[in-house]
Structures are given as structure tokens and as C-alpha cells.
N, C-alpha and C positions, 0 to 999 in steps of 0.2 A: 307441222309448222316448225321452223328452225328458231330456236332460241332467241336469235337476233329480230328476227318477223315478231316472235312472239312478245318482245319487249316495245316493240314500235307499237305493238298492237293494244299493248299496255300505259302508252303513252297515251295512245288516241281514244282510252276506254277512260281513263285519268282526265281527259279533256272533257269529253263531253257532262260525264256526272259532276262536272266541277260548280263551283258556282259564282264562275267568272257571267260576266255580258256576253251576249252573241255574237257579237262584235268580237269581243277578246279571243271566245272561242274559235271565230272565223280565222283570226290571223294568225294564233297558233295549231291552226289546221293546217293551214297555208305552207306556215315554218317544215311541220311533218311531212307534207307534200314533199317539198324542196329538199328536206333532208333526206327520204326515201330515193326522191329523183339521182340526189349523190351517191348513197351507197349502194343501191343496186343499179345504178347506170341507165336507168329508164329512159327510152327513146325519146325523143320529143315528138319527130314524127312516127306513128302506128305500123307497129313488123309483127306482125302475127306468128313467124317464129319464135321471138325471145320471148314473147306472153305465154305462146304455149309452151315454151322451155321453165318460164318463172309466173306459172300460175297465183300463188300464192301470194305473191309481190302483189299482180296484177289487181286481185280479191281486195287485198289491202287499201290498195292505193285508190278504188272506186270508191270505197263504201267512206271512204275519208272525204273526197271526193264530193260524195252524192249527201253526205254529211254536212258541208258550205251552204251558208245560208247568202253568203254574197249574190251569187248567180238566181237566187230563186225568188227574187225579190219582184 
């Protein structure tokens, strides 16, 4: 994992054991998303190419993702 991954990854490990509301946490999920979507150039729409080129990104950005309690309500 690159340094940079590894710092996003510490953002969102910082998020969750925090002891903000679910709510807060959601939205600053959300920010993470958006700011990942920036710096690694994340598709909008699905290319199975640049996922299998940037795996790791990919790992990241699910489990962030699947971490949202908005959608599971």
C-alpha cells in the first residue's frame, strides 16, 4: 500500500473508532469518498481496467463504501 493509500486508510480507521454520531461519521465517509474519487481519478462510470490497474484504491474505497450507514437504513 503507498503511503498516500495508507494515510486515507488512516483517515478512515480515525473515523470510524471516533466518537462522533453515525450521522457525522457518514458524512465524513462521504467527504473521504469524494476526496479519493479526486486524487485517484475514480471512474464514475465501472472500467474494469483502471480497478485492475489500481486494486488497492479500489479495496479502499468499497470498504469505505460498505462502511455508510446512509444507504443501509
Amino acid at each position: 500500500m503507498s503511503s498516500k493509500l495508507h494515510f486515507y486508510n488512516q483517515i478512515y480507521e480515525n473515523i470510524m473508532f471516533s466518537d462522533e454520531s453515525p450521522d457525522e461519521k457518514d458524512r465524513q465517509l462521504a467527504r473521504l469518498m469524494s476526496e479519493l474519487e479526486r486524487e485517484y481519478k475514480i471512474p464514475i462510470i465501472r472500467n474494469y481496467d483502471w480497478e485492475k490497474q489500481n486494486r488497492a484504491v479500489v479495496a479502499l474505497y468499497r470498504k469505505i463504501s460498505m462502511s455508510r450507514t446512509l444507504l443501509s437504513d
